[in-house]
C-alpha positions in Angstrom: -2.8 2.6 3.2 -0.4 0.3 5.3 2.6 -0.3 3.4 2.0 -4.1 4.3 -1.3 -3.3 2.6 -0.5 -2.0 -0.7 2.5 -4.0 -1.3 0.1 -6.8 -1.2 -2.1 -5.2 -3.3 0.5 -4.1 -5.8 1.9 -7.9 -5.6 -2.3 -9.4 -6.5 -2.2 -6.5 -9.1 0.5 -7.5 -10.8 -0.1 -11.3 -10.8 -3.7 -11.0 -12.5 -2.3 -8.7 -15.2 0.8 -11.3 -15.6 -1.9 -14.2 -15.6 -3.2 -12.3 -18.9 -0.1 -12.0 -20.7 1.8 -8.7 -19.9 5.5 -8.9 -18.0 6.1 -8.6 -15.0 7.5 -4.8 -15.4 4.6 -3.7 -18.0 2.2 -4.9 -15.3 3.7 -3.1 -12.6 3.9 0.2 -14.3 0.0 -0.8 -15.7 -0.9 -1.4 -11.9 0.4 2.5 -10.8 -1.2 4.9 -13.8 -4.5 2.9 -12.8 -4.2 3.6 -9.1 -3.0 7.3 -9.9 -5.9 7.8 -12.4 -8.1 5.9 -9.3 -6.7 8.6 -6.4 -7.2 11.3 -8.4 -10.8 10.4 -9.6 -11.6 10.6 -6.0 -10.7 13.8 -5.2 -13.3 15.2 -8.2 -16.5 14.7 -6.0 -14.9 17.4 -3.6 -13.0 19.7 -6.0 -15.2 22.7 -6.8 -14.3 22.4 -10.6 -15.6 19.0 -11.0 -18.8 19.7 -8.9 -21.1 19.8 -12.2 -19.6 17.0 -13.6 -20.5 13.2 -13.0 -17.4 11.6 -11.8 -18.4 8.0 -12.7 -18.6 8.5 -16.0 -15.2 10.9 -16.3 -13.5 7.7 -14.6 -14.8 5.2 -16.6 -14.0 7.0 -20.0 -10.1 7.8 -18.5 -10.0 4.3 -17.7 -10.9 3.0 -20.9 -8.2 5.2 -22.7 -5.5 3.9 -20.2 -6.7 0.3 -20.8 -6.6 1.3 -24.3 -2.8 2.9 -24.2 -1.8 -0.1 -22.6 -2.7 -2.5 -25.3 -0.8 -0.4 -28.1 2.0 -0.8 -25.7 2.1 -4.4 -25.4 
């Protein structure tokens, strides 16, 4: 990705989760464990390990427990 790119993308990110009541550096670091956990999850379809697994439901059920970390946090 262009850095252009992501640094508007990081910017959007950060102003939705603000726009819902997190600071401006909770919402940042909330922004990059969700795009590591998304990067990663995208590598499963191809990684010999994961090749029994459905990927979809592995991401949805990581996502949930980061969403759900982040609310004990704030």
């Amino acid at each position: 990705m262009e850095p252009d790119v992501l640094r508007a993308f990081t910017s959007r990110m950060v102003a939705e989760l603000t726009a819902r009541g997190l600071d401006q550096t909770t919402a940042f670091q909330a922004q990059k464990s969700v795009l590591a956990l998304a990067t990663g999850w995208t590598m499963m379809p191809n990684d010999p390990a994961f090749r029994h697994d459905s990927p979809e439901e592995s991401f949805l059920h990581c996502l949930d427990a980061v969403i759900r970390g982040w609310d004990r946090l704030t």
